[in-house]
C-alpha positions in Angstrom: 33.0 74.4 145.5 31.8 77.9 145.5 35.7 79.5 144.6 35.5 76.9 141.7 32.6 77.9 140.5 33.1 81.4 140.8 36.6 80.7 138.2 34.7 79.5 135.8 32.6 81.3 133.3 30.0 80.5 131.0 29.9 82.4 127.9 26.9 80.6 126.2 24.1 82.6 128.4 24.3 86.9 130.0 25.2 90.0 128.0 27.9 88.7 125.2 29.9 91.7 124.4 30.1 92.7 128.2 31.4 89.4 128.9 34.3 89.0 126.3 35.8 92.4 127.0 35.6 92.0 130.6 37.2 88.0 129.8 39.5 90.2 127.8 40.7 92.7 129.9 43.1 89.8 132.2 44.1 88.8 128.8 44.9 92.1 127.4 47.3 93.1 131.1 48.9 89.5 130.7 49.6 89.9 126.8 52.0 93.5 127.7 53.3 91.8 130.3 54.5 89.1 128.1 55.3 91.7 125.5 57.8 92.9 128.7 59.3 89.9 128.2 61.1 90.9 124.9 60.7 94.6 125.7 62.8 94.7 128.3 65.4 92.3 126.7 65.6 95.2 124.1 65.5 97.8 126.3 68.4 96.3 128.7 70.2 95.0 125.7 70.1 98.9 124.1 70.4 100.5 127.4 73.5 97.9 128.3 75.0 96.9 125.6 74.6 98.8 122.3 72.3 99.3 119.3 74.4 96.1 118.1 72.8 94.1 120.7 69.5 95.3 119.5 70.2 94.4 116.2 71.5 90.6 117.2 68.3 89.9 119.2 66.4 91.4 116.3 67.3 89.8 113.4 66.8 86.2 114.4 63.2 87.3 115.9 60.8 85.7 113.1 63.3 82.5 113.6 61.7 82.0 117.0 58.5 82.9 116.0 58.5 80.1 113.5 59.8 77.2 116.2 57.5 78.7 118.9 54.2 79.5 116.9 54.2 76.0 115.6 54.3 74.7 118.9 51.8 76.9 119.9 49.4 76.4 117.2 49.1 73.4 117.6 48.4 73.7 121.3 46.0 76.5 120.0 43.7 74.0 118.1 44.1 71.3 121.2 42.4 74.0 123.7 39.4 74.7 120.9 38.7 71.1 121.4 38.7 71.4 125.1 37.0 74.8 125.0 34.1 73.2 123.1 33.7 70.4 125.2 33.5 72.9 128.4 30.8 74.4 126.2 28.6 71.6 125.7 29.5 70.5 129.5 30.5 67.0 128.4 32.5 66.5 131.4 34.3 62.7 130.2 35.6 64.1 126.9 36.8 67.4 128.5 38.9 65.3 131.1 40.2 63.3 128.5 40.6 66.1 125.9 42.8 67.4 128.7 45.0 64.4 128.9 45.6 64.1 125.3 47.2 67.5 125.1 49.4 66.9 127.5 50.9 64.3 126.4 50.3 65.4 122.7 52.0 68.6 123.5 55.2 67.3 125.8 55.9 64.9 122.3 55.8 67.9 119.8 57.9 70.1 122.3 60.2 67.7 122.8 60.8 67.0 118.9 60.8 70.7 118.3 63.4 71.6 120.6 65.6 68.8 119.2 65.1 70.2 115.3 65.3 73.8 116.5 68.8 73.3 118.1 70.6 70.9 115.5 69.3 73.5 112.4 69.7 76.7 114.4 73.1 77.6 112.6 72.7 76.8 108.7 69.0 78.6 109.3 70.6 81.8 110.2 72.7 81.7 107.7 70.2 81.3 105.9 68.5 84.9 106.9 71.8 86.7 106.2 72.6 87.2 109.3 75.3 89.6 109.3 78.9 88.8 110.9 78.9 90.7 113.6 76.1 90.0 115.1 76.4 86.2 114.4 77.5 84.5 117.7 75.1 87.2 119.7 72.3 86.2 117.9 73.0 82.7 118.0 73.8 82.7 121.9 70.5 84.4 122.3 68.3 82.4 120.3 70.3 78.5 121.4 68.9 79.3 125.1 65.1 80.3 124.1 65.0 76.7 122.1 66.7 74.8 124.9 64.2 76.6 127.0 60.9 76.0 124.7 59.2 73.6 127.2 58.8 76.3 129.8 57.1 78.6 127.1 54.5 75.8 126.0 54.0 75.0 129.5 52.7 77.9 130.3 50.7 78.2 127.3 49.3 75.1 127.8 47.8 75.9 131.2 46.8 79.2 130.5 44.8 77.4 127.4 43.2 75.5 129.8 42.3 78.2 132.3 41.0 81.0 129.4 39.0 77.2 128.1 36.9 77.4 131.6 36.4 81.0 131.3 39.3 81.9 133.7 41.3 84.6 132.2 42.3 86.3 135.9 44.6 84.0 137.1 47.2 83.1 134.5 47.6 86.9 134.6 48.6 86.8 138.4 51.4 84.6 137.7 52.5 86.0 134.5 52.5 89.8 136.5 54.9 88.3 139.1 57.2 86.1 136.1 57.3 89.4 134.4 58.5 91.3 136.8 61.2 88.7 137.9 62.3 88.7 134.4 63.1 92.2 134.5 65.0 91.6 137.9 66.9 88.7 136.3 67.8 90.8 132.8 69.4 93.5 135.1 71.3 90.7 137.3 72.4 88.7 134.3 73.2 91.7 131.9 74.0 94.7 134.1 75.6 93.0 136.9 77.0 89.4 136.0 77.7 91.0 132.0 76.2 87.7 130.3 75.5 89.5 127.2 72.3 88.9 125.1 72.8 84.9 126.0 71.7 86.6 129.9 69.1 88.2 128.5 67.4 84.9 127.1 68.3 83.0 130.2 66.4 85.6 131.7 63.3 84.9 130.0 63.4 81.3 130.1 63.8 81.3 134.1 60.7 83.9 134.4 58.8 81.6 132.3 59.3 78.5 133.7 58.2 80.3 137.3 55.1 81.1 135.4 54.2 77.5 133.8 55.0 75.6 137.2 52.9 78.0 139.2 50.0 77.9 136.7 50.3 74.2 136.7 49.9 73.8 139.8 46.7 76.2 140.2 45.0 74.1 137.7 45.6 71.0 139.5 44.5 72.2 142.4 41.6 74.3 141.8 40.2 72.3 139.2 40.5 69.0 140.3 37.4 67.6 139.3 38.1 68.5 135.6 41.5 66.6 135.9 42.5 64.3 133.7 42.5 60.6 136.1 45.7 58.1 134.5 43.1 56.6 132.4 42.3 59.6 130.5 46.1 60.3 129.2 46.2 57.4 127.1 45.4 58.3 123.5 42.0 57.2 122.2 42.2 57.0 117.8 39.2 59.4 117.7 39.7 62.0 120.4 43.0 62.4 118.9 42.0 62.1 115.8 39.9 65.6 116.5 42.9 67.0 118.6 45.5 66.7 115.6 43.1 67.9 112.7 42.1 70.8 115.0 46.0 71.4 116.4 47.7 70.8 113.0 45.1 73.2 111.2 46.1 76.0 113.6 49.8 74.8 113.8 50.3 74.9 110.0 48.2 78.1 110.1 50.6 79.9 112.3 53.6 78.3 110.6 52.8 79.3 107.4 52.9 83.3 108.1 56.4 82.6 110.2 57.9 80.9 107.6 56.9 84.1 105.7 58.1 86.3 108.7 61.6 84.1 108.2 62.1 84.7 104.5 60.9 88.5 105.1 63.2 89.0 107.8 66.0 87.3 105.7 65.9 90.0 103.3 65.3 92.8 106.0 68.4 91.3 107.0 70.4 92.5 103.9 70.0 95.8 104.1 72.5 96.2 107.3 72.5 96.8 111.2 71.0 99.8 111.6 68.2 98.8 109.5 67.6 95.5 111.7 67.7 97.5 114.6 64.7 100.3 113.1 62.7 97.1 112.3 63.4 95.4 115.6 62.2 98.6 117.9 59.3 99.4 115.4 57.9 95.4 115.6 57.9 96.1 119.6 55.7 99.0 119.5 53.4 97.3 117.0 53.4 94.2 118.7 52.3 96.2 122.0 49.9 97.8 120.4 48.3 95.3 118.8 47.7 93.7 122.3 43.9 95.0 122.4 43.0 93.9 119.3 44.4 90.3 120.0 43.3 90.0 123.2 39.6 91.1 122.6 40.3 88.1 119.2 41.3 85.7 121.7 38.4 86.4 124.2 35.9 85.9 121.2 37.5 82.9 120.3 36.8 81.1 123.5 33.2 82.8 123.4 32.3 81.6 119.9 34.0 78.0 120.8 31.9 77.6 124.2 28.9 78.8 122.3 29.8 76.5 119.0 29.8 73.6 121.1 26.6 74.8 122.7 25.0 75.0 119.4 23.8 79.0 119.7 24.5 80.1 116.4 22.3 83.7 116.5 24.6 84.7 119.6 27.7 84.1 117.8 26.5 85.4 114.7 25.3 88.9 116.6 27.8 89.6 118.7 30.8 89.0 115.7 29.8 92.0 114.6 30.3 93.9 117.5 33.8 92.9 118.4 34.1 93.8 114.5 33.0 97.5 115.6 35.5 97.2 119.0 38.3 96.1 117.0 37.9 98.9 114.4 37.6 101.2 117.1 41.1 100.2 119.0 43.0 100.4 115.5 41.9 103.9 114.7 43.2 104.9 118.4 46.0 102.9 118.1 46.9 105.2 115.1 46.5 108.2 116.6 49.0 107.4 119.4 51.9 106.6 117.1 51.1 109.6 114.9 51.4 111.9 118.1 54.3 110.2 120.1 55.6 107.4 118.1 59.2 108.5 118.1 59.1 110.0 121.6 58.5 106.0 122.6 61.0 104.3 119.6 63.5 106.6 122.1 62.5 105.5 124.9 62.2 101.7 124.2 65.4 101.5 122.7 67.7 103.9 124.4 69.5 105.1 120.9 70.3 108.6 119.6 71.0 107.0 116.0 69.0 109.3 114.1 69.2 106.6 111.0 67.3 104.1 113.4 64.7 106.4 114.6 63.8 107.7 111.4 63.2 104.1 110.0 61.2 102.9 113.2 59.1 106.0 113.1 58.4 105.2 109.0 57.5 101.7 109.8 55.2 102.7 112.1 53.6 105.2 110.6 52.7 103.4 107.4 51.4 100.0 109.6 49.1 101.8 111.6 46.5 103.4 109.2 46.2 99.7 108.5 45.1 98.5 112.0 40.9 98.9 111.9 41.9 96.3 108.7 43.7 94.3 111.2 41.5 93.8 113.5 38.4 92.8 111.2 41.0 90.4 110.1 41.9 88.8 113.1 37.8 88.7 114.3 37.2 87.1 111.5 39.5 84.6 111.3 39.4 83.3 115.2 36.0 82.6 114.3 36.0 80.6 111.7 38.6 78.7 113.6 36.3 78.0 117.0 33.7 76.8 114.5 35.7 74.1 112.9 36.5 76.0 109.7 40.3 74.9 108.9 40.1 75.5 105.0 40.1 79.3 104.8 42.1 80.5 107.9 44.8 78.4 106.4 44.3 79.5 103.0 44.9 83.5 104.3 47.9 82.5 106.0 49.1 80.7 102.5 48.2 84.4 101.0 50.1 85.9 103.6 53.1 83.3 102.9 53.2 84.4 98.9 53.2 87.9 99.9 56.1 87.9 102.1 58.0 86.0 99.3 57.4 88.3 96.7 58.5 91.0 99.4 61.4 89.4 100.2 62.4 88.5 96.4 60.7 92.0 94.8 59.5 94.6 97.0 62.7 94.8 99.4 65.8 94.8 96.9 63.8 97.4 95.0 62.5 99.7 97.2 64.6 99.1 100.5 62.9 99.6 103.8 59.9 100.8 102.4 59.4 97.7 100.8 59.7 95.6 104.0 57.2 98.4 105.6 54.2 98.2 103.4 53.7 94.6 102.8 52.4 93.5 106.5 49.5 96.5 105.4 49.0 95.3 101.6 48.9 91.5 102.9 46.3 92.6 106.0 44.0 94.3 103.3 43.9 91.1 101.1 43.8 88.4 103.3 40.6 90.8 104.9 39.0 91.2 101.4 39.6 86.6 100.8 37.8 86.5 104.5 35.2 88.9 103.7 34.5 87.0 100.8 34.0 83.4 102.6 32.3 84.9 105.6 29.4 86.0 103.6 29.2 82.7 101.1 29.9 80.3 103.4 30.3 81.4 107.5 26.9 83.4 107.6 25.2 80.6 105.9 26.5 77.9 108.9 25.2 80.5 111.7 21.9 80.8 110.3 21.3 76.9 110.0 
């Protein structure tokens, strides 16, 4: 009883900001090593098999992040719910809360992964994705859908550990899955020449490890907050709360990728080398923005726990904190790209196309001024979420929607790459200023009741 205990942690009571960065910290190491997951696709793909490989993995990238953050949005808002009900230690909901995902999230996989495969073609066409990186891309990307269960799989557990306070041990197995991936990309790629098709099979087999092993940790170590056979059948107003919650999330989530997809079409358009530039720089940002969503995620599940406990003066206090944590990261974050950014665009990617690095270095160095923004953003808007606000997290990713079409139809046929690299930055600074806005009508006003 006492290893249980001692895996589960209570943010509602002890020294708030201490405990979500060190809650954060497991979650930060596990979010680069699942960053490694596409890094090292890149990387083998460069290294292996050309800038064109690069480019074919690349283009097709916000494609998969549509599918997959819909899926995972919505098991995003199911783990709020559980989160919560860990937080006001209501053991009979939390067990069923439990069961309803499950079974919630094994439906929605399995109709996603259906959709995903039978449209994959005609939607990258769609993105103008060129010629000769057609059947590449589409090799890559038809083995990530087939594969989506073992992705939400592991999400799903991991939700459900990081719900109880527990953000060590999905790291433990994502550490040795990541590090099998990169084993199984060098077999598959280097050695058994399975093109970018082996580098996707090689993800998909590392995360599968990852989501049985975590599965069965839970089931083992929490057994007590199991889910018995009674509690997987779906009761109208549990699931009621799981949908709104999930579908509020998932539509959030959606919303910007179906930006990223229309944005990424016309990024598309301006050629190979371009794709590629975009492709290395979105790895380096996504890397680096690890801390910032990491400490957002670890305030998410403290705000939750302490929502559902009803202490609105803690949540309200330490917001602005993380604010001042977040801030911090960003302006750091910006000094390392400023100093070595193309040193590591060289490194990541293995080319000596000086077209490519000068894009990727470009990119990166008009995102990153933007970051302390960023990360206000993303505190902000985790919040609102964990406290039942839908409405305006879902109105800023609407606002980021519109501006990624009026990049894709304006900004990028008239001003080229440039175009594609300031409107992540512009959209970051409004959707900030909207969130500013309802914070201070509307958010402060719940945490003070």
């Amino acid at each position: 009883m006492s290893d249980r205990k001692a895996a589960v942690l209570d943010m509602t009571q002890g020294n708030a900001v201490k405990m979500i960065l060190t809650f954060a910290v497991p979650l930060f190491i596990g979010n680069i090593f699942q960053q490694v997951y596409s890094m090292v696709d890149t990387m083998v793909a460069g290294y292996c098999l050309g800038d064109q490989a690069i480019a074919a993995i690349g283009s097709t990238s916000s494609l998969y992040g549509l599918v997959i953050d819909l899926a995972w949005g919505v098991n995003s808002g199911f783990s709020l719910v559980v989160t919560q009900a860990f937080g006001a230690h209501n053991q009979g909901k939390l067990k069923k809360a439990i069961g309803s995902m499950m079974v919630l999230d094994g439906v929605i996989t399995a109709v996603l992964t259906v959709l995903a495969l039978l449209f994959l073609s005609p939607l990258m066409r769609l993105m103008n994705t060129p010629d000769s990186i057609f059947d590449q891309a589409y090799s890559y990307m038809a083995v990530i859908f087939a594969g989506m269960l073992a992705t939400i799989c592991y999400n799903m557990f991991a939700g459900i550990l990081r719900a109880f306070g527990n953000s060590k041990t999905p790291l433990y197995f994502l550490i040795f899955s990541s590090l099998l991936n990169i084993a199984l990309d060098l077999l598959f790629v280097a050695v058994f020449r399975m093109g970018v098709g082996g580098a996707a099979l090689a993800t998909i087999v590392s995360q599968a490890v990852s989501g049985i092993l975590t599965g069965i940790y839970v089931y083992r170590t929490y057994r007590e907050m199991m889910p018995k056979r009674e509690d997987f059948r779906l009761e109208k107003k549990l699931t009621k709360e799981l949908l709104s919650t999930g579908s509020a999330m998932a539509f959030m989530y959606s919303v910007i990728s179906l930006g990223s997809v229309m944005f990424q079409g016309a990024t598309n358009a301006l050629g190979e080398a371009i794709i590629a530039a975009h492709t290395a720089a979105r790895r380096i940002i996504n890397i680096l923005m690890q801390p910032l969503s990491t400490i957002m995620d670890a305030s998410g599940t403290f705000v939750a726990q302490n929502w559902g406990a009803q202490k609105k003066r803690r949540i309200r206090e330490t917001l602005r904190k993380v604010m001042a944590v977040e801030v911090a990261w960003g302006l750091f974050a910006c000094l390392i790209v400023y100093l070595f950014g193309r040193a590591i665009i060289q490194f990541t990617t293995g080319t000596q196309n000086v077209d490519i690095l000068d894009n990727a270095v470009l990119s990166l160095r008009i995102h990153f001024p933007f970051f302390p923004v960023l990360g206000v953003l993303l505190a902000m808007r985790v919040s609102m979420q964990s406290m039942g606000q839908k409405i305006a997290p879902v109105i800023s990713s609407v606002i980021e929607l519109c501006m990624k079409a009026l990049s894709a139809l304006w900004l990028i046929p008239a001003f080229g790459f440039v175009g594609t690299c300031i409107t992540e930055p512009i959209t970051w600074v409004i959707m900030t200023a909207f969130l500013m806005v309802v914070y201070f009508f509307k958010t402060r006003k719940m945490l003070e009741t």
